[in-house]
mmCIF file as gemmi writes it, N, C-alpha and C atoms, coordinates in Angstrom:
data_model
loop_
_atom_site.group_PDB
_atom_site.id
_atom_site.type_symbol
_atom_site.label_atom_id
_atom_site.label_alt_id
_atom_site.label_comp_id
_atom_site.label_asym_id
_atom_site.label_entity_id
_atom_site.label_seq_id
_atom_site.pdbx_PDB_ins_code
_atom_site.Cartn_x
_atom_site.Cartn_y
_atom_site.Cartn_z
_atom_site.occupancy
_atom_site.B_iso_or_equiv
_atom_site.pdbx_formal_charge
_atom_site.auth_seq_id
_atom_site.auth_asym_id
_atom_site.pdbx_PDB_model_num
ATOM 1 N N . UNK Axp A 1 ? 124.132 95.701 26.002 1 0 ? 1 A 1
ATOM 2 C CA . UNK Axp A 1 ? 123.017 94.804 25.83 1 0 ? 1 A 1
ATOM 3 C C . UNK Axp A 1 ? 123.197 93.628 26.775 1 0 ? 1 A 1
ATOM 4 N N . UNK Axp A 2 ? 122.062 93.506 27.584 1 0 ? 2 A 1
ATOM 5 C CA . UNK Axp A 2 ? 122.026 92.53 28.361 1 0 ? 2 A 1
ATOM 6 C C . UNK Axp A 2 ? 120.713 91.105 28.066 1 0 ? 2 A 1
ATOM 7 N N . UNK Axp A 3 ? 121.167 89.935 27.827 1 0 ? 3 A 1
ATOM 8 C CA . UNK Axp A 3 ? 120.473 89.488 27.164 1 0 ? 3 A 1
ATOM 9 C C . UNK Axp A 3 ? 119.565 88.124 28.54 1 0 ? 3 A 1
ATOM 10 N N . UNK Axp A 4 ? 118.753 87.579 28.4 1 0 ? 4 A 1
ATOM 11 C CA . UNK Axp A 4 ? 118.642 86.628 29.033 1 0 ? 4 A 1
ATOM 12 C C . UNK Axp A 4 ? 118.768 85.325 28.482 1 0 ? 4 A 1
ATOM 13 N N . UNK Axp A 5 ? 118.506 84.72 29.524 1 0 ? 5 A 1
ATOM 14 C CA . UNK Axp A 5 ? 118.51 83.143 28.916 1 0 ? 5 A 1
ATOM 15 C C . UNK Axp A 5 ? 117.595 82.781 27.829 1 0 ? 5 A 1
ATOM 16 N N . UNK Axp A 6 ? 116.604 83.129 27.826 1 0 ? 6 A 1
ATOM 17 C CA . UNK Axp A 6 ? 115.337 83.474 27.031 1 0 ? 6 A 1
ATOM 18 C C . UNK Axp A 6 ? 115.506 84.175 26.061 1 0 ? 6 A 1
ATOM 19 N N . UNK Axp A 7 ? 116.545 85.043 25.265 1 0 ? 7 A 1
ATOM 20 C CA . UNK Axp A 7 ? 116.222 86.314 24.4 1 0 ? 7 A 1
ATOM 21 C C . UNK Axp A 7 ? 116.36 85.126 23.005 1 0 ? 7 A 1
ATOM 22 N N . UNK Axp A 8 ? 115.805 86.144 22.165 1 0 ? 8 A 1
ATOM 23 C CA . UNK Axp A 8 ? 115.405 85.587 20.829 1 0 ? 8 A 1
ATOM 24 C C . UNK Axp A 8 ? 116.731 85.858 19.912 1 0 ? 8 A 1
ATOM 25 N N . UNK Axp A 9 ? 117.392 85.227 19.293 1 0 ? 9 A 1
ATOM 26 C CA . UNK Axp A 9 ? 118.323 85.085 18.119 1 0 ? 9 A 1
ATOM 27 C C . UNK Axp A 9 ? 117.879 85.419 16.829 1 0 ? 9 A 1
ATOM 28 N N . UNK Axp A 10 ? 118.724 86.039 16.158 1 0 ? 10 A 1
ATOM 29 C CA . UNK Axp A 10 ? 118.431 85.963 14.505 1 0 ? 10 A 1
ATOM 30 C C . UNK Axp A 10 ? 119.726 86.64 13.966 1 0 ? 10 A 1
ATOM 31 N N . UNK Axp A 11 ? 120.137 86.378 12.855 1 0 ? 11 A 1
ATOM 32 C CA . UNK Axp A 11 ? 121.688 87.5 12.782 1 0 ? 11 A 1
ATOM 33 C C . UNK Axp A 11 ? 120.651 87.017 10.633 1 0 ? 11 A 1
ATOM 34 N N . UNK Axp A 12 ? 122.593 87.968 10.675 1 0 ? 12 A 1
ATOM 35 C CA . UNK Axp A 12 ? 122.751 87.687 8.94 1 0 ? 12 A 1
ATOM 36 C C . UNK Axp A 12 ? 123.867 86.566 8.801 1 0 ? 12 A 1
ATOM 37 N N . UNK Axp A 13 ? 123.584 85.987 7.788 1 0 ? 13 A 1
ATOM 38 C CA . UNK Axp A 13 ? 125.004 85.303 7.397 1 0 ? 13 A 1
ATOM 39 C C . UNK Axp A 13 ? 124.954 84.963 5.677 1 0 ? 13 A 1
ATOM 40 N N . UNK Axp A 14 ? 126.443 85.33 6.1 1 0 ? 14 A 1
ATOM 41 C CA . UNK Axp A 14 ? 127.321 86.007 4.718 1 0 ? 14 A 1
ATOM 42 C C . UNK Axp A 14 ? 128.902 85.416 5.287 1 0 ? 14 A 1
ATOM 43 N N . UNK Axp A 15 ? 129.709 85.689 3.628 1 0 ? 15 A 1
ATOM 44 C CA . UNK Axp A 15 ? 131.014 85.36 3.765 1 0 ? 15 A 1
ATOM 45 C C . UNK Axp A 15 ? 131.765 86.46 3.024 1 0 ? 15 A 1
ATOM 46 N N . UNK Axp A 16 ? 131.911 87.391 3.164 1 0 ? 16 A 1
ATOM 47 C CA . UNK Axp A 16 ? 132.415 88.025 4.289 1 0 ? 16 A 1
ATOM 48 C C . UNK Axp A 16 ? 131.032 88.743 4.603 1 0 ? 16 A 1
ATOM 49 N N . UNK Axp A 17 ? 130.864 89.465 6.248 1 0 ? 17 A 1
ATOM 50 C CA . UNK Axp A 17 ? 129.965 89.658 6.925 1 0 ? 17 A 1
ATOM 51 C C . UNK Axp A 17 ? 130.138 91.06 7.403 1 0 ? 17 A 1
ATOM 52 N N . UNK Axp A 18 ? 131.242 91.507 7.577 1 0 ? 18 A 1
ATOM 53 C CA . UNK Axp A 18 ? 131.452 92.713 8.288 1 0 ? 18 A 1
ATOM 54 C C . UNK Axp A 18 ? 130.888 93.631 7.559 1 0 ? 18 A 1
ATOM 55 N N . UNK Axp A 19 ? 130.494 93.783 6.424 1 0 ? 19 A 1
ATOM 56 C CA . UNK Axp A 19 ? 129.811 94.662 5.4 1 0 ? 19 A 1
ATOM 57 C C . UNK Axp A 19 ? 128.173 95.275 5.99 1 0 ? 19 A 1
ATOM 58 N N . UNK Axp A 20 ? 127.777 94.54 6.186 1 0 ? 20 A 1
ATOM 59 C CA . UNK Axp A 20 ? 126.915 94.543 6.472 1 0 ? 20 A 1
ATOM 60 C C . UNK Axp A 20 ? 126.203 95.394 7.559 1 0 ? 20 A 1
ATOM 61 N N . UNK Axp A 21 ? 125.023 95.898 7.389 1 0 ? 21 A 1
ATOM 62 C CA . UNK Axp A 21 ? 124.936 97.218 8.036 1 0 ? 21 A 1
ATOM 63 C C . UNK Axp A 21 ? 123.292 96.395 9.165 1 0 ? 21 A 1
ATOM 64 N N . UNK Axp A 22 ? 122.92 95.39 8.644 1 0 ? 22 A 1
ATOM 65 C CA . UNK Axp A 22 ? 122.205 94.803 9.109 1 0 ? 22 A 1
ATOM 66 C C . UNK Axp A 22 ? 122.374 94.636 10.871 1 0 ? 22 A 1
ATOM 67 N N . UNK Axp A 23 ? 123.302 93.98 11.584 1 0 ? 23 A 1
ATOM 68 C CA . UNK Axp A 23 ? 123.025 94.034 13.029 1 0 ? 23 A 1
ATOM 69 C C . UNK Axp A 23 ? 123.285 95.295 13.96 1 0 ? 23 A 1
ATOM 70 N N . UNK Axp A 24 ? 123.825 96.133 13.15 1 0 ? 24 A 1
ATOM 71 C CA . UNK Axp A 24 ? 123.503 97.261 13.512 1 0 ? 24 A 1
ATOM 72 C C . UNK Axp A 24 ? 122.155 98.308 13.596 1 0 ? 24 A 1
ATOM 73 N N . UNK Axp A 25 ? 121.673 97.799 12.784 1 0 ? 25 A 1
ATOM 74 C CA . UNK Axp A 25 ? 119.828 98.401 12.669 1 0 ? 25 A 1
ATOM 75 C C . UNK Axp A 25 ? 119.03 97.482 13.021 1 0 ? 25 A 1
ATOM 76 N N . UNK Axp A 26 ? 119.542 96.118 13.433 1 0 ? 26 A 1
ATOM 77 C CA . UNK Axp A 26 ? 117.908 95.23 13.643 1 0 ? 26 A 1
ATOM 78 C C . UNK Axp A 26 ? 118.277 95.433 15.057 1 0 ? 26 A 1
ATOM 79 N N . UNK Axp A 27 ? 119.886 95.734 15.857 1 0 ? 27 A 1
ATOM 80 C CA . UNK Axp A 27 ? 120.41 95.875 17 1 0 ? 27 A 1
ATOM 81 C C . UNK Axp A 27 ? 119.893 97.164 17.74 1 0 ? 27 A 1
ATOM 82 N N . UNK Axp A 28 ? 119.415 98.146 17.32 1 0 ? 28 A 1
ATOM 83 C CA . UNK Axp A 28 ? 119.204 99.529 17.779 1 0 ? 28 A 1
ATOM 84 C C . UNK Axp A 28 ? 117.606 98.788 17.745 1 0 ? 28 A 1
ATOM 85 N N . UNK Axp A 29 ? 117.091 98.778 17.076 1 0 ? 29 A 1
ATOM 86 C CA . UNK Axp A 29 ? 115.75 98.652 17.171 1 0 ? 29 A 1
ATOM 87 C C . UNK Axp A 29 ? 115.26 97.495 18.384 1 0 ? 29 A 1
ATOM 88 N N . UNK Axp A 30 ? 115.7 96.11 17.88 1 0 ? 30 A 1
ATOM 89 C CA . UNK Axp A 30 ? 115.314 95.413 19.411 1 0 ? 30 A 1
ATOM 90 C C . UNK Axp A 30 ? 115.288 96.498 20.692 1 0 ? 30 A 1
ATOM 91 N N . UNK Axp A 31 ? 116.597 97.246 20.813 1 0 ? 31 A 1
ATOM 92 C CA . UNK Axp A 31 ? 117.21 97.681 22.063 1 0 ? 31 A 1
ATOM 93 C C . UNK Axp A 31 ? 115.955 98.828 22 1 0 ? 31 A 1
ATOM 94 N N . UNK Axp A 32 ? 115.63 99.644 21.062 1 0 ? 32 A 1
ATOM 95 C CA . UNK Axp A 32 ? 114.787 100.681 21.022 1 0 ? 32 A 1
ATOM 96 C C . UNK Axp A 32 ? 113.227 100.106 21.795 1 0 ? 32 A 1
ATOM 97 N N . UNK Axp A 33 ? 112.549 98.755 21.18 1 0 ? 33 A 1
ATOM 98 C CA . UNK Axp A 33 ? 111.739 98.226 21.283 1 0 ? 33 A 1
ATOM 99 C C . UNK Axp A 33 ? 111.536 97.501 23.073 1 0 ? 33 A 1
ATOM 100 N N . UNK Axp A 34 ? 113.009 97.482 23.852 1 0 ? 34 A 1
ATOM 101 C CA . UNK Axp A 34 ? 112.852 96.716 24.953 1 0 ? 34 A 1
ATOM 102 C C . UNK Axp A 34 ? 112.819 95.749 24.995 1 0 ? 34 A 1
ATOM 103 N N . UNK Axp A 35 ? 113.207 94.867 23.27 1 0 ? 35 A 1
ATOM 104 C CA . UNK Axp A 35 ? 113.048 93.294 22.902 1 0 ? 35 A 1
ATOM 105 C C . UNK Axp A 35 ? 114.11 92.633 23.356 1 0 ? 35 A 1
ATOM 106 N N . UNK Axp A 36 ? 113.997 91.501 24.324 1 0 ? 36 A 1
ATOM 107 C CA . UNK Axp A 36 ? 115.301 90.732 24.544 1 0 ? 36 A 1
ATOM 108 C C . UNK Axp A 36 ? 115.746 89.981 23.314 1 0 ? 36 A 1
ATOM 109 N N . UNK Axp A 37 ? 116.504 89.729 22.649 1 0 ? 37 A 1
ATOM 110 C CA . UNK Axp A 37 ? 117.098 89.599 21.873 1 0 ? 37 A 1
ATOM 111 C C . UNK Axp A 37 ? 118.116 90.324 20.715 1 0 ? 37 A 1
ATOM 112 N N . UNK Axp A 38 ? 118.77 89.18 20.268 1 0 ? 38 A 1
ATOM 113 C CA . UNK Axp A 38 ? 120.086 89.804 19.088 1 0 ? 38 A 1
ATOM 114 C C . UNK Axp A 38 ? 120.003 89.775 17.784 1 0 ? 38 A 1
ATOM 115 N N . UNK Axp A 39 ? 120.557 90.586 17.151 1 0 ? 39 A 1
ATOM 116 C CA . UNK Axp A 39 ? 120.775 90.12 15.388 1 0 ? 39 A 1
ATOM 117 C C . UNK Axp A 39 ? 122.166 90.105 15.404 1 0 ? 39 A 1
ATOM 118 N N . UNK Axp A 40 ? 122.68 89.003 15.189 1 0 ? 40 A 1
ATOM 119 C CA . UNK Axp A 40 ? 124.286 88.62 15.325 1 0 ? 40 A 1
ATOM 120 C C . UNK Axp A 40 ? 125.096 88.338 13.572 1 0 ? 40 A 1
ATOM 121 N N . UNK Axp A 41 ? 125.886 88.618 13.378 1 0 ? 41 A 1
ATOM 122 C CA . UNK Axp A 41 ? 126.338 88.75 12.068 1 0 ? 41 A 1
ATOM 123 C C . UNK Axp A 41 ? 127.291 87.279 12.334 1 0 ? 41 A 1
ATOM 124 N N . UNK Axp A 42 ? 127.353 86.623 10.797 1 0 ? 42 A 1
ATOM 125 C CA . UNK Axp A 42 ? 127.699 85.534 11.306 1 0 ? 42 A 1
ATOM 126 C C . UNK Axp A 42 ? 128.201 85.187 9.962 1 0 ? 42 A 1
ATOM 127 N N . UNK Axp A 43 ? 129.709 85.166 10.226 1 0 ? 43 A 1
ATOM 128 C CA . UNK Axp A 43 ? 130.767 84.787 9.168 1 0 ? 43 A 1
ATOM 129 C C . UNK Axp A 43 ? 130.705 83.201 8.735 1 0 ? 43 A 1
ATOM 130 N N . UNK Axp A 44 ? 130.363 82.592 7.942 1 0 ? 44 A 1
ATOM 131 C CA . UNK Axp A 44 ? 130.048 81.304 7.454 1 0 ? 44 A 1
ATOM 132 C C . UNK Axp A 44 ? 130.468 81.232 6.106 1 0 ? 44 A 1
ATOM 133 N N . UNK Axp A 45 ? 131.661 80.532 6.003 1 0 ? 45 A 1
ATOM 134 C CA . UNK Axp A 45 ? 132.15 80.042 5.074 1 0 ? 45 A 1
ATOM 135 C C . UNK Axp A 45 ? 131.094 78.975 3.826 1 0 ? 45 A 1
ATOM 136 N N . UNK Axp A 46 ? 131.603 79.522 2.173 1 0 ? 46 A 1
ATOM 137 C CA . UNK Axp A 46 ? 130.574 78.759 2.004 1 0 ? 46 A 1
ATOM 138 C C . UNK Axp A 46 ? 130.294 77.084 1.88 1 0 ? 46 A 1
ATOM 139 N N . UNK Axp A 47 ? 131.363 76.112 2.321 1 0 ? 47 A 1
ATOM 140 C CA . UNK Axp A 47 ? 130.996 74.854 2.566 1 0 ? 47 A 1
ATOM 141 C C . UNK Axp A 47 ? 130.601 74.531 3.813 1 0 ? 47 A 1
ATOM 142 N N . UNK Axp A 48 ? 130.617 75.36 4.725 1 0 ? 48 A 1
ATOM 143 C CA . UNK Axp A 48 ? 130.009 75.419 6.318 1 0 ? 48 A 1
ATOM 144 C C . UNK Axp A 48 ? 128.134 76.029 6.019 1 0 ? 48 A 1
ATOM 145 N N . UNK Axp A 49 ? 127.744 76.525 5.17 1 0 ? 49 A 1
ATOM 146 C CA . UNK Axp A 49 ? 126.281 76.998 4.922 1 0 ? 49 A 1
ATOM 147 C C . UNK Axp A 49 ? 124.939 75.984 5.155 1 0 ? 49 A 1
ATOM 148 N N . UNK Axp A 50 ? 125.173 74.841 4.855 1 0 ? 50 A 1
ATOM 149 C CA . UNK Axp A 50 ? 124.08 73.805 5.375 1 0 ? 50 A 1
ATOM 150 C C . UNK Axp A 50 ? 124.541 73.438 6.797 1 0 ? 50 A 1
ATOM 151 N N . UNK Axp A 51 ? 125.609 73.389 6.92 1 0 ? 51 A 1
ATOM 152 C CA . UNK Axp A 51 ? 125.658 72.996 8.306 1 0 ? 51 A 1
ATOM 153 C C . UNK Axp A 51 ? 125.256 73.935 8.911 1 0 ? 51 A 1
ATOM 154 N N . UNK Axp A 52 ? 125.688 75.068 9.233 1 0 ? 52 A 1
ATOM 155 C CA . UNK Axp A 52 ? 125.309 76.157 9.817 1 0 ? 52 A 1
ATOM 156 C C . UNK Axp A 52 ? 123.562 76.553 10.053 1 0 ? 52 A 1
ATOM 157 N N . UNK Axp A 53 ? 123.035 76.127 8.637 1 0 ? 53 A 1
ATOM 158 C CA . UNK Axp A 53 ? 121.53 76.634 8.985 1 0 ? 53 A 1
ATOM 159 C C . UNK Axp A 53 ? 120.695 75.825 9.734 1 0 ? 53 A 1
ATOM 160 N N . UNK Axp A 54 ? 121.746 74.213 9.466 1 0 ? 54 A 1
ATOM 161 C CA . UNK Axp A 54 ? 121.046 73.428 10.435 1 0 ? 54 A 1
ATOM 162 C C . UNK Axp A 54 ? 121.222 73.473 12.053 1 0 ? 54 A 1
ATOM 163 N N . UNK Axp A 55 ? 122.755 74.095 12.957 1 0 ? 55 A 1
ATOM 164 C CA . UNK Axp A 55 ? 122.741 73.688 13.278 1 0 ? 55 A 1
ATOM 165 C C . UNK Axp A 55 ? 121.852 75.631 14.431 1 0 ? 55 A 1
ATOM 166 N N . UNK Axp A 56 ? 121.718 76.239 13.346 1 0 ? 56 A 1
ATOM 167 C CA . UNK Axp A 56 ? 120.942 77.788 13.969 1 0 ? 56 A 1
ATOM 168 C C . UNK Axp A 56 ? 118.866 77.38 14.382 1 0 ? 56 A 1
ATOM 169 N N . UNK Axp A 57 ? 118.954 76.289 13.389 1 0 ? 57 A 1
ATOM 170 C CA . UNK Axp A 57 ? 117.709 76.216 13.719 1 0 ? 57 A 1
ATOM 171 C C . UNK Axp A 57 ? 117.747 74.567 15.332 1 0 ? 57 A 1
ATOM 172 N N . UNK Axp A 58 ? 118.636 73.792 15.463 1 0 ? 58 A 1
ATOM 173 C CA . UNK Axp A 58 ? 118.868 73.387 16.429 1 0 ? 58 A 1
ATOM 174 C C . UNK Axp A 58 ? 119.186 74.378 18.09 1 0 ? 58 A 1
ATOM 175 N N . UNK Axp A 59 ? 119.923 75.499 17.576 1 0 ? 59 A 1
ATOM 176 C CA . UNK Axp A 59 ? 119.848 76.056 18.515 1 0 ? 59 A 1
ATOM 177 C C . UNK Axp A 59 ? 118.987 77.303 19.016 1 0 ? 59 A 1
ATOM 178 N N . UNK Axp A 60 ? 117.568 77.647 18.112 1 0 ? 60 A 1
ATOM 179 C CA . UNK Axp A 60 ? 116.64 78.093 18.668 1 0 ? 60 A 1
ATOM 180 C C . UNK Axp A 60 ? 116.682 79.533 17.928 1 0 ? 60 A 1
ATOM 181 N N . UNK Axp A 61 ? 117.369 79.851 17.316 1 0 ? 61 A 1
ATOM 182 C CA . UNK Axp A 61 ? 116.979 80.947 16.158 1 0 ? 61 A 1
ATOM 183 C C . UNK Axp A 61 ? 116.162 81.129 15.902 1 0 ? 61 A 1
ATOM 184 N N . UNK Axp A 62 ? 115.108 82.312 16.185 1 0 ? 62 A 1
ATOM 185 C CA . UNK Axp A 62 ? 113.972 82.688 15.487 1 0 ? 62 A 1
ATOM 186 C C . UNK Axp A 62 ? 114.016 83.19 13.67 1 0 ? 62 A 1
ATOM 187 N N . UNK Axp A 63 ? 115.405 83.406 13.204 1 0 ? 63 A 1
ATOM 188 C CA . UNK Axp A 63 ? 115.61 83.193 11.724 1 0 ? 63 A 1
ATOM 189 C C . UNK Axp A 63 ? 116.63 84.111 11.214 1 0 ? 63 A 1
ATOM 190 N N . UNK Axp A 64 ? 117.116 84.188 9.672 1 0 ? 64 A 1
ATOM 191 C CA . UNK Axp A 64 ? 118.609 84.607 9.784 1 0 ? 64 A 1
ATOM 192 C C . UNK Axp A 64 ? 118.388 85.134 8.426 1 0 ? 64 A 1
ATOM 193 N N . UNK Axp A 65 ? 119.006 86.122 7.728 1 0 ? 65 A 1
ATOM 194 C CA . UNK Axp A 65 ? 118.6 86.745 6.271 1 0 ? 65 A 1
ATOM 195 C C . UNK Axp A 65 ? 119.985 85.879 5.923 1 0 ? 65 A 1
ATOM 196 N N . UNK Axp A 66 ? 120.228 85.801 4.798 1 0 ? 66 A 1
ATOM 197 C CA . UNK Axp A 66 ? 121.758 85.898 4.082 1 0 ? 66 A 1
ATOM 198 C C . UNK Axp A 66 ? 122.241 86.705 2.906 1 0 ? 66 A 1
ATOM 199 N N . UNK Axp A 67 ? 123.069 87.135 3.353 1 0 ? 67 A 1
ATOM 200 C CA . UNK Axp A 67 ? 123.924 87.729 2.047 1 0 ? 67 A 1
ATOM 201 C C . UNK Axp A 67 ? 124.842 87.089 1.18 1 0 ? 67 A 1
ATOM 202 N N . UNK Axp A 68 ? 125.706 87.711 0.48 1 0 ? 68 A 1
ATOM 203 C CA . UNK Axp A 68 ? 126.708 87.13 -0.323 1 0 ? 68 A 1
ATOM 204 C C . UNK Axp A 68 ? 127.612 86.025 0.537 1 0 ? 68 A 1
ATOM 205 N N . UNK Axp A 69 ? 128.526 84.966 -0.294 1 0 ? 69 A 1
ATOM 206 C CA . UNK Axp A 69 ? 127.643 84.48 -1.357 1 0 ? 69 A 1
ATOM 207 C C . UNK Axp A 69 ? 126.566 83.348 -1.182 1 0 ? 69 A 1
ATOM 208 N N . UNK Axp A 70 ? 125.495 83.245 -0.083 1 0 ? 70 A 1
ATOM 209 C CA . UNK Axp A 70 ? 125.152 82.531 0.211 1 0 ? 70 A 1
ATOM 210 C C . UNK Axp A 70 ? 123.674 82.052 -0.304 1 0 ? 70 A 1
ATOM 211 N N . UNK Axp A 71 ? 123.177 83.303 -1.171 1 0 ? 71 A 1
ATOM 212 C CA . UNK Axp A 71 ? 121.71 83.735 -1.915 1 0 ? 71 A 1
ATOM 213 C C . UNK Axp A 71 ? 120.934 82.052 -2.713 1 0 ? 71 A 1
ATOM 214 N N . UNK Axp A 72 ? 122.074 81.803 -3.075 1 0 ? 72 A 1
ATOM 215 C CA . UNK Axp A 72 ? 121.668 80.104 -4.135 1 0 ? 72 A 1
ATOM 216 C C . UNK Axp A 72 ? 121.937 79.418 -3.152 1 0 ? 72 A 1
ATOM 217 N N . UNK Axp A 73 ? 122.328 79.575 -2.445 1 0 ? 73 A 1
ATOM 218 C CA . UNK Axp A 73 ? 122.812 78.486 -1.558 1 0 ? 73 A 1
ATOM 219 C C . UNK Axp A 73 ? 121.596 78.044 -0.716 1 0 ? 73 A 1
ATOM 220 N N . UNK Axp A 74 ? 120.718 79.095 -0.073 1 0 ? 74 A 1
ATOM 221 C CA . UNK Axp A 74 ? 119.878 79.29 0.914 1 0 ? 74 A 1
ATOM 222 C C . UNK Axp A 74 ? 118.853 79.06 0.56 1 0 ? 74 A 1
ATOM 223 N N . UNK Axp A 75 ? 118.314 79.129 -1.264 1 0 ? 75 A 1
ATOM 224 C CA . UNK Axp A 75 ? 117.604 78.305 -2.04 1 0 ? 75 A 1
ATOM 225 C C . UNK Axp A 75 ? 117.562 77.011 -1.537 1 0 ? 75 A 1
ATOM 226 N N . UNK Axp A 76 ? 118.629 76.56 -2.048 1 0 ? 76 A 1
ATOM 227 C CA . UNK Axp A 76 ? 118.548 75.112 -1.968 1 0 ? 76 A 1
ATOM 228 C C . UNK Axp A 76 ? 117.68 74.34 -0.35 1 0 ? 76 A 1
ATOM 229 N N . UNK Axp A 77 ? 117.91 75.045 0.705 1 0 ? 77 A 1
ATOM 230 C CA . UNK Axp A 77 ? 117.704 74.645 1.945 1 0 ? 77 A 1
ATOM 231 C C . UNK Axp A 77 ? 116.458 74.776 2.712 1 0 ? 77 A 1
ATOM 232 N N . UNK Axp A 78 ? 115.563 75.999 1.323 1 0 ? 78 A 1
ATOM 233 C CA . UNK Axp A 78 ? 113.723 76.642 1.932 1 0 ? 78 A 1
ATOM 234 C C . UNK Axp A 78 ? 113.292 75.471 1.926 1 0 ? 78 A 1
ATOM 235 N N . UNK Axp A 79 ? 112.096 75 2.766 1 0 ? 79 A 1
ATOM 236 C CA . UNK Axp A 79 ? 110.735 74.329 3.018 1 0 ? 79 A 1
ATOM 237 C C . UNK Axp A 79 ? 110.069 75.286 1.907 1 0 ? 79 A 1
ATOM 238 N N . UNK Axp A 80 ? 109.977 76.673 1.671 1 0 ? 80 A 1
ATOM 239 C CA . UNK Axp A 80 ? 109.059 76.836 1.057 1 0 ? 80 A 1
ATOM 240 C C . UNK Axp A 80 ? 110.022 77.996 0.154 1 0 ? 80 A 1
ATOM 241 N N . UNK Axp A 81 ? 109.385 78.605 -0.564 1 0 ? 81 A 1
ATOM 242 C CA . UNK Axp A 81 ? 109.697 79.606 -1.633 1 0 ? 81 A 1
ATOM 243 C C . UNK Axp A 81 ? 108.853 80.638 -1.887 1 0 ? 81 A 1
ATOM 244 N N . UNK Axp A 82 ? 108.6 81.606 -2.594 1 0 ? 82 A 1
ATOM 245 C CA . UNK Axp A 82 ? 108.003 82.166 -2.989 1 0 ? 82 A 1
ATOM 246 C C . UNK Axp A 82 ? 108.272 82.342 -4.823 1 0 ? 82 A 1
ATOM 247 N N . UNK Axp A 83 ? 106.869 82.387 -5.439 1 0 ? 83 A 1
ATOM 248 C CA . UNK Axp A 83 ? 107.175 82.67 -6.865 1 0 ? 83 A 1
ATOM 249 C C . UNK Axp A 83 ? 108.016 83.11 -7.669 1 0 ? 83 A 1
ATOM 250 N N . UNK Axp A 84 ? 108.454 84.301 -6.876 1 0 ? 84 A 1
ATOM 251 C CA . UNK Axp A 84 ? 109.964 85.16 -7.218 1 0 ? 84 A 1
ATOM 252 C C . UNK Axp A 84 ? 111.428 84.973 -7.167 1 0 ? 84 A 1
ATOM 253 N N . UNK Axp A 85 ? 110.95 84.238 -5.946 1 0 ? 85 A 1
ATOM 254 C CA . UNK Axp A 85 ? 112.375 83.473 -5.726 1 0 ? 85 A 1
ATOM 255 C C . UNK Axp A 85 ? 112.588 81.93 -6.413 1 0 ? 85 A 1
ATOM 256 N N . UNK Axp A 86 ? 111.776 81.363 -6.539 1 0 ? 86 A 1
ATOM 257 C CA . UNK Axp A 86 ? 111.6 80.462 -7.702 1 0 ? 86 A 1
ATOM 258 C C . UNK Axp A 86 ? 112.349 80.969 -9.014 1 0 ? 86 A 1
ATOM 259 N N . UNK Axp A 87 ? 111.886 81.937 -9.606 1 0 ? 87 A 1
ATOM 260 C CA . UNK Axp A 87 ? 112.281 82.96 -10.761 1 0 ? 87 A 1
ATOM 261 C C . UNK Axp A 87 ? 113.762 82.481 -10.638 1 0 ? 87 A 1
ATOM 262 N N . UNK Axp A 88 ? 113.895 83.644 -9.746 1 0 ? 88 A 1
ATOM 263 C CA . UNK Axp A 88 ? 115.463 84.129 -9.304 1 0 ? 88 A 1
ATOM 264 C C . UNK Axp A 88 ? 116.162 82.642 -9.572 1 0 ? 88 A 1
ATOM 265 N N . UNK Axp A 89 ? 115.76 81.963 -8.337 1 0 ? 89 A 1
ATOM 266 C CA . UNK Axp A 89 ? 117.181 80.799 -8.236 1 0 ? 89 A 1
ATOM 267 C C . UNK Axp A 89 ? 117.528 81.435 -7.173 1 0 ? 89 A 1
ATOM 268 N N . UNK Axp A 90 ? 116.828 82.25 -6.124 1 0 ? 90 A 1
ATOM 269 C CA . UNK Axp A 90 ? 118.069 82.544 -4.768 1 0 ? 90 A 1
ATOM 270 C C . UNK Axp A 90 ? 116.77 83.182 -3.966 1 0 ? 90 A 1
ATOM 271 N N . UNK Axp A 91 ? 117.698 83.082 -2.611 1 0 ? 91 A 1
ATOM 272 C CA . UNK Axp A 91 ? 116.713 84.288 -1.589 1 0 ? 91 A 1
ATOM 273 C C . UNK Axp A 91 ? 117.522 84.955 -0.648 1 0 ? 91 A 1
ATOM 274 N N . UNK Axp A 92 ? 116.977 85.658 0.236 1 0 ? 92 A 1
ATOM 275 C CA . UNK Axp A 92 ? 117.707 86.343 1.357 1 0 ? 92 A 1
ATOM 276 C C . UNK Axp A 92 ? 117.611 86.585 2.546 1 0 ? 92 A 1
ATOM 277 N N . UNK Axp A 93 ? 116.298 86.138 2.594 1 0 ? 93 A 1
ATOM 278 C CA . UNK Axp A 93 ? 115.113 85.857 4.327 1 0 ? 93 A 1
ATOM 279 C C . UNK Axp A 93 ? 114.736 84.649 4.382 1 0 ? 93 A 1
C-alpha cells in the first residue's frame, strides 16, 4: 500500500487491538476500491483515550470505531448519540 500525502485515515482503537479483524477488511476493501487511504489499528491505553481522540481528530482522521475497553469511554466524548446508545451507556463508531 502506497499512500499519499492526501490519503484518508480511520483505524480502530482498542486496548488490546491485535484482535481485531477490522483493518484487515476495511484494508482489502479501500485497496479493492482504489481508495487512498488506511484503517490503522491503534493500541490506546485506557487513560490515553481522550487524548488520543483528540489528538486523531487534530490530525485529520476521517473517523475511528472502538473496541474494548473503550465502548463507555467513547460515550463520554460523542457531540451526538443516538437513542440506543443513550440506552446502552456506550458506542463503537
Amino acid at each position: 500500500m502506497i499512500l499519499s500525502g492526501h490519503a484518508r485515515l480511520a483505524g480502530v482503537i482498542g486496548y488490546p487491538v491485535a484482535h481485531s479483524r477490522s483493518p484487515r477488511l476495511h484494508g482489502t476493501w479501500l485497496e479493492r476500491h482504489g481508495i487512498d487511504g488506511a484503517y490503522l489499528p491503534l493500541a490506546i491505553a485506557p487513560d490515553d483515550f481522550a487524548a488520543c481522540v483528540a489528538a486523531l481528530a487534530k490530525m485529520g482522521f476521517a473517523g475511528a470505531n472502538v473496541t474494548i475497553p473503550h465502548k463507555e469511554a467513547a460515550f463520554a466524548v460523542c457531540d451526538r448519540v443516538a437513542d440506543s446508545a443513550r440506552r446502552a451507556g456506550a458506542v463503537n463508531t
